[in-house]
N, C-alpha and C positions, 0 to 999 in steps of 0.2 A: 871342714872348709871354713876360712877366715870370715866372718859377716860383713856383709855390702856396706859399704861408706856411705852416707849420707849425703844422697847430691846435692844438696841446700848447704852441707856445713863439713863438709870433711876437708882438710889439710891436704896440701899435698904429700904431704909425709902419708898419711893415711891411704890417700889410693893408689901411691907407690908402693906401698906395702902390699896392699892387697893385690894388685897385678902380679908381684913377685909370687904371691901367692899360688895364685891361679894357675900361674906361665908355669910354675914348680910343678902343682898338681899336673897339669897337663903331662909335662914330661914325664914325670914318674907314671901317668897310664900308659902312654909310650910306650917305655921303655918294657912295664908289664906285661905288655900285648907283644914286643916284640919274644921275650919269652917264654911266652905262652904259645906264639906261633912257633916257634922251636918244638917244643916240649910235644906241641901236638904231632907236628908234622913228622918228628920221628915216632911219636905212637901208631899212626896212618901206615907209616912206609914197614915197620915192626911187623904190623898187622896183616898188611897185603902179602907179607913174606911168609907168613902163616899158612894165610888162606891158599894163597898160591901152590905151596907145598905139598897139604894136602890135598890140595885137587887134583896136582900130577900123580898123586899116589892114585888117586882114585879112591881114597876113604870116604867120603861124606857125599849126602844129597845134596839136592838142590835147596832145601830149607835150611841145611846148613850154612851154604855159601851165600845165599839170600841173607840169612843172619848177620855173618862176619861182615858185607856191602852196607846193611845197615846199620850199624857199629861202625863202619870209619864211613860214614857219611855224617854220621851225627856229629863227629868230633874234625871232621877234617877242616881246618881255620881257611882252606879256600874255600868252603861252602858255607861255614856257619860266620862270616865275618868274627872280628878280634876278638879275644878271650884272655883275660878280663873285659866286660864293656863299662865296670867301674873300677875306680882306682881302689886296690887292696892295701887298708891300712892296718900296718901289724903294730900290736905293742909292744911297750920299750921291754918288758918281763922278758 
């Protein structure tokens, strides 16, 4: 993240810069999170198709299915709010 301007002595060049900054950063979590809700929400609905499946068969207990509910409860982005909840920065390598 760009370092805070000096409210005593910064330019305005300088905290126009930094705004771009931030207002950037901002976005690019955004746009992360909105990915990341993608990314989860078809792992949740994957999962349910799973569990679902084998339960019509009749394969598994109730510790089972108790398992899989806990597994997309953990991950499902309408329970656990966004994901990223910081901005992921990758290097240029």
């Amino acid at each position: 993240m760009t370092e805070l301007p000096s409210r005593f002595t910064a330019t305005p060049a300088q905290i126009d810069a930094y705004l771009r900054t931030i207002l950037a950063e901002d976005t690019y979590l955004r746009f992360q999170q909105a990915i990341g809700e993608h990314a989860l929400s078809e792992v949740v609905e994957d999962a349910q198709k799973v569990r679902a499946s084998a339960d019509n068969d009749g394969l598994y207990n109730a510790d089972w299915r108790e398992g899989w509910d806990d597994a997309i409860e953990r991950v499902d982005p309408d329970l656990c709010g966004p994901s990223p909840s910081a901005l992921i920065a990758f290097s240029d390598a």
